[in-house]
C-alpha positions in Angstrom: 22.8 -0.6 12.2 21.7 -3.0 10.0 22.9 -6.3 8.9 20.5 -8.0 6.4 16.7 -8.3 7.5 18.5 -7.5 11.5 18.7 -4.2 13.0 21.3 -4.0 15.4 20.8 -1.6 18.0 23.8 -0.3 20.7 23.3 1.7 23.4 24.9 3.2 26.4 28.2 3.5 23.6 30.9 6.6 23.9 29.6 9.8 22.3 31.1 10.3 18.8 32.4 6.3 18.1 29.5 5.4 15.9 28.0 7.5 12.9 24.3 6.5 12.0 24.0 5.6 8.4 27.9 4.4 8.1 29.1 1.5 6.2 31.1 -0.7 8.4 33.4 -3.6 7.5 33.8 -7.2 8.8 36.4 -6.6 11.7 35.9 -2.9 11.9 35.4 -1.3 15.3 31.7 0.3 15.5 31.7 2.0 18.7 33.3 2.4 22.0 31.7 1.3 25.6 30.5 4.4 27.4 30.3 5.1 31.0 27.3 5.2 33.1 26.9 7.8 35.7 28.1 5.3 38.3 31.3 5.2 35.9 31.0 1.6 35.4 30.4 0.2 31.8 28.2 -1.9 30.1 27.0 -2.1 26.5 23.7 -2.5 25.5 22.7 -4.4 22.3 19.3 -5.2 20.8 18.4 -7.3 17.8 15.3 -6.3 15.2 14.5 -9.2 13.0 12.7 -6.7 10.7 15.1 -4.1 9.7 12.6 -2.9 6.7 9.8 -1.8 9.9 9.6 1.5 10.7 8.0 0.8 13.8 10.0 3.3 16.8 12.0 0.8 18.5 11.3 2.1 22.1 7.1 2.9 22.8 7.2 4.7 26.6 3.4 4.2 27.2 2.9 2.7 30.4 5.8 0.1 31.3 8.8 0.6 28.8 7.8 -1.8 26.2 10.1 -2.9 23.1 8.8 -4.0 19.5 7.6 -7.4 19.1 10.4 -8.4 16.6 13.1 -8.2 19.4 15.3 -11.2 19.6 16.1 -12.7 23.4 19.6 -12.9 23.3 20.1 -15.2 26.4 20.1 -18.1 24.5 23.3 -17.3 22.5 24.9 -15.8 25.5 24.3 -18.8 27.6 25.4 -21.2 24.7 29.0 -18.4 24.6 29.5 -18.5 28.3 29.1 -22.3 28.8 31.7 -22.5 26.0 34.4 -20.6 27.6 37.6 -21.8 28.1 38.6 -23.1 31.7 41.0 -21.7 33.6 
């Protein structure tokens, strides 16, 4: 999906809750968490801070390897979760 200069990029999402190439609104619902084989969830996002490369986004020589424009998302997901509310 892309946003801008971003490419978003979800995996491990239900079959059929996302069509490539779609125009999606602010608020809309993009896709729907799938199940792993173990049946537990989990949604997998990466984010491409050159949307215009055409560069494949997954190269499977060797170790699994991603592009070099890939953002490391732990710093907004630490800053979220030491935000929360307390109980």
């Amino acid at each position: 999906m892309k946003h801008g200069n971003l490419l978003l990029r979800y995996g491990e999402i239900a079959n059929g809750s996302y069509t490539g190439g779609a125009s999606v609104k602010k608020g809309q619902i993009i896709a729907k968490v799938g199940r792993l084989q173990s049946g537990s969830s989990m949604l997998h996002l990466e984010i491409y801070t050159n949307a215009a490369s055409s560069a494949s986004l997954t190269t499977r020589v060797g170790d699994f390897r991603r592009r070099s424009d890939t953002t490391n998302l732990a710093p907004y997901l630490n800053e979220w979760k030491n935000n929360l509310p307390k109980p």
